[in-house]
C-alpha positions as CSV (number, residue, x, y, z in Angstrom):
1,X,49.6,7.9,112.6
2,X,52.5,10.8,113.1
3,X,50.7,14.1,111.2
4,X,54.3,14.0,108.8
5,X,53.4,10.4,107.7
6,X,50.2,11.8,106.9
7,X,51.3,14.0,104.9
8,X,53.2,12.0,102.9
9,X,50.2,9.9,102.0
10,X,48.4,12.9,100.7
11,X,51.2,13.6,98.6
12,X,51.6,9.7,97.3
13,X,47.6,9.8,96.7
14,X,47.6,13.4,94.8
15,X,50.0,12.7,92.8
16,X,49.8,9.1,91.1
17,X,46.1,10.3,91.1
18,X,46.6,13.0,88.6
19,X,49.3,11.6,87.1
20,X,46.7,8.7,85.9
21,X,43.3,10.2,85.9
22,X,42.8,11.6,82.4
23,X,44.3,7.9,81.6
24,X,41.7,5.8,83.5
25,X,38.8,7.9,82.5
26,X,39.5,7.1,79.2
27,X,39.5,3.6,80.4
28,X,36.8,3.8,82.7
29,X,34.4,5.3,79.2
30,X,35.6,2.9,76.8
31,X,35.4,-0.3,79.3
32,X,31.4,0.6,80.1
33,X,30.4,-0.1,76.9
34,X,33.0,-3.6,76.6
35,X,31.4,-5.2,79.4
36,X,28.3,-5.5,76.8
37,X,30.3,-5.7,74.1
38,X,28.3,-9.5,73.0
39,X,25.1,-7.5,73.8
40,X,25.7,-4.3,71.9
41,X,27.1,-6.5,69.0
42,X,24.0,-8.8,68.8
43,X,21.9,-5.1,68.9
44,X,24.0,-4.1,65.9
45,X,24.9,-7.0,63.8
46,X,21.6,-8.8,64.3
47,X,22.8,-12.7,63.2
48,X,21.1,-12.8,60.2
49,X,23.0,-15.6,58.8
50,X,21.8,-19.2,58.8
51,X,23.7,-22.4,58.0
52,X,22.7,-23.7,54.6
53,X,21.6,-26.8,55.8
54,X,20.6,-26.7,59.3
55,X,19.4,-30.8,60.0
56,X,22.6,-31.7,57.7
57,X,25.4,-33.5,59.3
58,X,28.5,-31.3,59.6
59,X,31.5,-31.0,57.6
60,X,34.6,-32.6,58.8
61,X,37.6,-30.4,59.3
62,X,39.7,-32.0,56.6
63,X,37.2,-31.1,53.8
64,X,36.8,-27.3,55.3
65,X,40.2,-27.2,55.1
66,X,40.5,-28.1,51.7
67,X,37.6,-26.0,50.7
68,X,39.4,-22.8,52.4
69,X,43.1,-23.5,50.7
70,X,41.4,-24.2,47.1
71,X,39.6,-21.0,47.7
72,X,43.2,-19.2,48.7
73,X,45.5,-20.9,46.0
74,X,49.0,-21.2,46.9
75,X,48.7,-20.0,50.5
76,X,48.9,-22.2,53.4
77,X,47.0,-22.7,56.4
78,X,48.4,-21.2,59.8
79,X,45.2,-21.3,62.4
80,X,41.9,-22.7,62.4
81,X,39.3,-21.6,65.1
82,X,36.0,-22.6,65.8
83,X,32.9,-20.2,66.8
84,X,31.1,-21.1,70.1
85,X,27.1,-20.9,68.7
86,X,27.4,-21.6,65.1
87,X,28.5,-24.1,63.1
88,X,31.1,-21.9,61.4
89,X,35.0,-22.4,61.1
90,X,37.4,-19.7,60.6
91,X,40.6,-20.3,59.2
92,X,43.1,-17.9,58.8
93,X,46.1,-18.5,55.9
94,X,49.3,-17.1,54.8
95,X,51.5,-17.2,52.0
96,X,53.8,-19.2,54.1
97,X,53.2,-20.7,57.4
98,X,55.5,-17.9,59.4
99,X,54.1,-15.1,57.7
100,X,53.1,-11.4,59.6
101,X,49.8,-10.6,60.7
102,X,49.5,-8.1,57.8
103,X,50.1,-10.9,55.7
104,X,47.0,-13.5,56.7
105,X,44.2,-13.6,55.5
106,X,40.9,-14.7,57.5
107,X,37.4,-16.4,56.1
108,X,34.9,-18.0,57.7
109,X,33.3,-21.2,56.3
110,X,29.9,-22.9,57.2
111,X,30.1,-26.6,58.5
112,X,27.0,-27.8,56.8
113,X,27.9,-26.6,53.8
114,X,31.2,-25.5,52.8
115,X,30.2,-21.7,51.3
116,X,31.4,-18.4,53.0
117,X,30.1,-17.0,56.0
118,X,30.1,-13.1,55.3
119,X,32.1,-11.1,57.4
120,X,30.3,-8.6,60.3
121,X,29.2,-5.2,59.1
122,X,30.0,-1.9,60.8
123,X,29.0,-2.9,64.6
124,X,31.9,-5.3,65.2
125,X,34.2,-2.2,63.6
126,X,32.9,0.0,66.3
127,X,33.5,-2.4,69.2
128,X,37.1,-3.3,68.1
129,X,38.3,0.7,67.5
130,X,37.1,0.3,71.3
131,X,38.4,-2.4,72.5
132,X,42.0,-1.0,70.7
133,X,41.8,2.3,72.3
134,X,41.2,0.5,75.6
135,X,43.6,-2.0,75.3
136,X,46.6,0.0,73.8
137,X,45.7,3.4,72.2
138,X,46.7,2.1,68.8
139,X,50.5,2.0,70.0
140,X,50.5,-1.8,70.3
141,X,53.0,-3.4,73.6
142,X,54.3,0.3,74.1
143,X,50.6,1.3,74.6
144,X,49.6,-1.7,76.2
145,X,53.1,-1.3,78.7
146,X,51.9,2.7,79.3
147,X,48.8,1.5,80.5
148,X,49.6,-1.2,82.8
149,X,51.8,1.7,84.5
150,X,48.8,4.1,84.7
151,X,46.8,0.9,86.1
152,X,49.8,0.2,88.9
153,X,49.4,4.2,89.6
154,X,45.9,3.5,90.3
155,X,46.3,0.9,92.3
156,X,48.8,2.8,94.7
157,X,46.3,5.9,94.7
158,X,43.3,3.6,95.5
159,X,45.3,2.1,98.4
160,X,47.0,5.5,99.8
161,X,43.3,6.6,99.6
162,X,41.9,4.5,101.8
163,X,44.8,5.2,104.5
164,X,43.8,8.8,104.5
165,X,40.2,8.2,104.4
166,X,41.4,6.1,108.1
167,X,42.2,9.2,109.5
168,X,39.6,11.3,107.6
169,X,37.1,9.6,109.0
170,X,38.2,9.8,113.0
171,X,36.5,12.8,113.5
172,X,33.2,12.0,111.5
173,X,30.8,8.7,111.0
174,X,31.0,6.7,107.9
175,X,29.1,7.7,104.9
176,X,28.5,11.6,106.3
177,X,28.0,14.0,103.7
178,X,28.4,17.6,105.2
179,X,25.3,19.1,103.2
180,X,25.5,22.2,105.0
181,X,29.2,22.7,104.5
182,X,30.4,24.3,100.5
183,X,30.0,22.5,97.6
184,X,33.9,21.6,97.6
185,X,33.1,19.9,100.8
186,X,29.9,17.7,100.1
187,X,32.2,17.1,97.0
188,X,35.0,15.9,99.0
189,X,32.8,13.4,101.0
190,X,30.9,11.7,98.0
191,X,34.6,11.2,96.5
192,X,35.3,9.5,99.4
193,X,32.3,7.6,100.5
194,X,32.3,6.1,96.7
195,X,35.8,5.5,97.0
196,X,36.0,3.3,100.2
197,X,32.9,1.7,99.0
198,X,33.8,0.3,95.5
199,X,37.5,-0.2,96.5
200,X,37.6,-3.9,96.5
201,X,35.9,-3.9,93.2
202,X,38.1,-1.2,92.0
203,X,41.6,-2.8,93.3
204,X,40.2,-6.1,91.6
205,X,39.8,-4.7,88.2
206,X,43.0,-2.2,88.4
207,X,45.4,-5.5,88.9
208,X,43.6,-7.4,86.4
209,X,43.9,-4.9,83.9
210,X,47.3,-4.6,84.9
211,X,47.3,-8.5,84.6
212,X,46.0,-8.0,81.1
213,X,48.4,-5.4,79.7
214,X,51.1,-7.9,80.0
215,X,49.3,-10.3,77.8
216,X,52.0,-10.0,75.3
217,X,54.9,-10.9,77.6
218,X,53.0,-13.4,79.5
219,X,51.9,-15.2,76.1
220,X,55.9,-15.0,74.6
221,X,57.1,-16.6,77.9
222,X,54.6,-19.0,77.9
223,X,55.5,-20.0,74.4
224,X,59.3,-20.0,74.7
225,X,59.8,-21.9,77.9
226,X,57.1,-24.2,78.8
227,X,55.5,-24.4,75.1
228,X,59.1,-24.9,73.9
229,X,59.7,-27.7,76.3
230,X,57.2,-29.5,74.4
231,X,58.3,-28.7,71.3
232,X,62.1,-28.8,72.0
233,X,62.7,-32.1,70.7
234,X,60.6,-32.1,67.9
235,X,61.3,-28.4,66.7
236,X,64.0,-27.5,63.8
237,X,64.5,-28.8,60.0
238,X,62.2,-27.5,57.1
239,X,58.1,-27.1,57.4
240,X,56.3,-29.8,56.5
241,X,53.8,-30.0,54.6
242,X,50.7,-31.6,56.7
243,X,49.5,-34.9,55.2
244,X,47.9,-36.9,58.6
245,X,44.1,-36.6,58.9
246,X,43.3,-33.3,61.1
247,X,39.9,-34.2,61.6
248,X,41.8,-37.8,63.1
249,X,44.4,-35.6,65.1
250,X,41.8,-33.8,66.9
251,X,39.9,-36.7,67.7
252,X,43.4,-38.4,69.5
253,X,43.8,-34.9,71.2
254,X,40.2,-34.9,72.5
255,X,41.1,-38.3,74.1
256,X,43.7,-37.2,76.1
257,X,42.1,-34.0,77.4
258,X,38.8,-35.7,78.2
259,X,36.4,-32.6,79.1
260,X,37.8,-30.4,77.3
261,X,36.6,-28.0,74.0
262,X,38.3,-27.4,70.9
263,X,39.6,-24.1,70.5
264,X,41.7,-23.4,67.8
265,X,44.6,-25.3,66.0
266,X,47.8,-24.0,64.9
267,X,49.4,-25.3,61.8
268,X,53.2,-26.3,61.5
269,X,55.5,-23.1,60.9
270,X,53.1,-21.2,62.5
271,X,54.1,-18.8,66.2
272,X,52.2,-21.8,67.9
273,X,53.3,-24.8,67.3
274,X,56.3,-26.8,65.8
275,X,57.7,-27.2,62.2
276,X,56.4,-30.7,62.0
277,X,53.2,-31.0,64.3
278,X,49.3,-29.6,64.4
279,X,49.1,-28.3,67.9
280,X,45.8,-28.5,68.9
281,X,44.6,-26.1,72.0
282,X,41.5,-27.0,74.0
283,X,40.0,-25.3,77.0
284,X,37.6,-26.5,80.1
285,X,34.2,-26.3,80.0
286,X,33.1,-24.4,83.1
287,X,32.8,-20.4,83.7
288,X,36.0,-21.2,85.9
289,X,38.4,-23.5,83.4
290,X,37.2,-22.2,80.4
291,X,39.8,-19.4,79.5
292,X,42.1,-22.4,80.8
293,X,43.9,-23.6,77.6
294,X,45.7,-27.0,77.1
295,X,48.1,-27.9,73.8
296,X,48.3,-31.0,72.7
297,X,51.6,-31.9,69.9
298,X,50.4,-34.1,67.3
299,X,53.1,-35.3,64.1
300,X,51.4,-33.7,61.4
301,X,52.5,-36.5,59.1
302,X,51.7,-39.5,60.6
303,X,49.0,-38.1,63.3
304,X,51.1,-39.7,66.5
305,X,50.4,-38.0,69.9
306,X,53.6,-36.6,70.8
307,X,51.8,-35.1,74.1
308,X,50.5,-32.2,76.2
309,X,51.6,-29.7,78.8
310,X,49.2,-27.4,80.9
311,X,49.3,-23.7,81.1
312,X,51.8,-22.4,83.9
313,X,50.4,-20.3,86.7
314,X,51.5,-17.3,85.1
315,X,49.2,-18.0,81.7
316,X,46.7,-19.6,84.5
317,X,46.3,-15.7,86.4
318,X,46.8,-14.6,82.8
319,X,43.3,-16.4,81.8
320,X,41.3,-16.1,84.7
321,X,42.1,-11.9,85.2
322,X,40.0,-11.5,81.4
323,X,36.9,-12.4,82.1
324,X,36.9,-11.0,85.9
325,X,38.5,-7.4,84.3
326,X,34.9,-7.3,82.5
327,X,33.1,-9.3,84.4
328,X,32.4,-11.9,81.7
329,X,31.6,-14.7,83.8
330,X,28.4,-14.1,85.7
331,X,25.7,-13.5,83.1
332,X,23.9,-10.2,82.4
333,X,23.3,-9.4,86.8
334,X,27.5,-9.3,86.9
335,X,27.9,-7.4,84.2
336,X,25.0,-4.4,85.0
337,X,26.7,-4.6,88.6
338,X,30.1,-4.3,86.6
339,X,28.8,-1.4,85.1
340,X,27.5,0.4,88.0
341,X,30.2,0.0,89.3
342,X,32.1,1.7,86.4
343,X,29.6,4.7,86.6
344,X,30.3,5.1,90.2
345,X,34.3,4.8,89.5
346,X,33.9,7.8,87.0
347,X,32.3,9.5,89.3
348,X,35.3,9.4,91.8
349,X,38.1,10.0,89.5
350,X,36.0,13.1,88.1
351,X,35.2,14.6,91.2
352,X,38.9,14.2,92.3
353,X,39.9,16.5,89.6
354,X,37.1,18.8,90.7
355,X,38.6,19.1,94.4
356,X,42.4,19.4,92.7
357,X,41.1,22.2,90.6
358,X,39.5,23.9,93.4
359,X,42.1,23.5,95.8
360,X,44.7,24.7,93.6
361,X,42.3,27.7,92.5
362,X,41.6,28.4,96.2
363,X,45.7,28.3,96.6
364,X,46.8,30.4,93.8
365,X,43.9,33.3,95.4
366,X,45.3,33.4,98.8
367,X,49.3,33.4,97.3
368,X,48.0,36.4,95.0
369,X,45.5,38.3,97.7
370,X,48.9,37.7,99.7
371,X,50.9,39.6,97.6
372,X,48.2,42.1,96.9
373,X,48.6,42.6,100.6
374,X,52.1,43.1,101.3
């Protein structure tokens, strides 16, 4: 490689390198403790709770339902969801099926009896202000937008970085640290031995958070082209007010997604579904097709199966890039070697703004002894 195309490499890798360190450190310290972020909340919101009657068979979801909008009079319901190890239902309501977020109200129900499950205390608070910062600094798609930029920077460093490390490494065997040489250089060669060693882990978690900050997007195109194709002939005229049997729509739904799990419902009038129809969402059952989500339309007035439509590829790389980006699929071994990883990643982008800062030090004292000089 011509010394001149060299260069321009080192300039490409220095610079979307500082322009997005300060950025992915943040990300990098903020994502270790996420990728425990079921451990840590089990450590600090022990599950206390127990269903009322444990060997009692479960509530059906017409009478939770009816239970949560007698306990919020004159709101309607908008979503229903359903929480993986207990028997618990949450449904969230509105004062009209379209209303905003700030607008909803979530409870949680138990299925063996009907009562209130009481909220989380102070542990889950602490996880979501992380999860925020990490996901959007508290600026919402803006934020979320910024940082998939600062992830693409990374990306580009992490790949111009291994082209120089190519022609850093002609003269000297891979994984040599120069202990004899200055502290700038061992530096330099633990920045780059941990680079070239984590940078298929590190290119795999910079696209998928990349992947991930487009969630928004992603989502809104999903609903308004292939969601809408389903909906397209059933969609317009007022909101009706639901009368079929849900418990009876999600049992037609289950039939025609066979191996699937109930996720969550959304009501008619809400961002999810139609004006007239329950669309109920299921997802697979393996570590690979579970973040895989299926709709299926059903009339909410006379429970009819209108029909179901699969997730495009988009929502399909969408899905799989979450659990991947924290390494949510593997069990507790992924996720310490997720972390390590992580550690090892901070490590880099610190010690790259080390051997900046001393460069540009060592740079500014020959320019002035220079002057000094002359």
């Amino acid at each position: 490689m011509r010394a001149s195309t060299v260069k321009v490499w080192e300039l490409v890798h220095k610079w979307t390198s500082l322009i997005c360190t300060l950025f992915l450190l943040m990300l990098c310290i903020t994502g270790l403790p996420l990728i425990f972020h079921d451990e840590i909340d089990e450590a600090l919101n022990p599950d206390v709770w127990q269903p009322k009657y444990p060997q009692a068979e479960h509530l059906t979801l017409d009478e939770i339902l009816e239970i949560a909008l007698t306990n919020r009079e004159g709101e309607q319901a908008i979503y229903m969801s359903f929480d993986i190890l207990r028997p618990v239902i949450n449904i969230t309501s509105g004062p009209t099926a379209d209303a905003p977020s700030s607008e909803m109200h979530f409870a949680s129900y138990d299925l063996t009896s009907g009562e209130l499950v009481p909220p989380s205390d102070v542990g889950e608070s602490v996880m979501e202000f992380i999860l925020q910062l990490h996901t959007d600094m508290f600026l919402g798609l803006p934020g979320m937008l910024f940082l998939g930029a600062m992830g693409v920077l990374f990306v580009v460093s992490t790949i111009s970085g291994v082209v120089i490390y190519r022609q850093y490494m002609r003269k000297l065997n891979f994984g040599t640290i120069r202990r004899h040489k200055s502290t700038r250089h061992k530096w330099l060669d633990y920045h780059n031995l941990f680079g070239i060693v984590t940078v298929a882990w590190v290119l795999v978690v910079g696209v998928t958070g990349v992947i991930n900050t487009l969630e928004e997007p992603i989502l809104d195109t999903w609903r308004d082209n292939n969601l809408k194709q389903l909906l397209s002939e059933h969609q317009g005229g007022a909101i009706v007010e639901p009368s079929a049997s849900l418990t009876e729509a999600v049992k037609q739904a289950k039939l025609i997604a066979p191996n699937m799990t109930l996720q969550f419902v959304a009501f008619p009038g809400s961002k999810f579904s139609s004006n007239q129809h329950y669309a109920i969402f299921l997802h697979g059952n393996t570590p690979l097709t579970k973040e895989l989500i299926t709709p299926v339309l059903v009339d909410a007035t006379n429970g009819d199966v209108i029909g179901l439509t699969e997730m495009p590829w988009y929502g399909k790389v969408l899905s799989l890039s979450r659990p991947l980006h924290f390494g949510d699929y593997g069990g507790l071994f992924l996720k310490i070697l997720w972390a390590i990883l992580d550690i090892i990643t901070i490590i880099i982008l610190g010690s790259g703004l080390y051997l900046w800062y001393q460069k540009n030090k060592k740079t500014n004292f020959n320019t002035t002894s220079k002057k000094s000089a002359e």
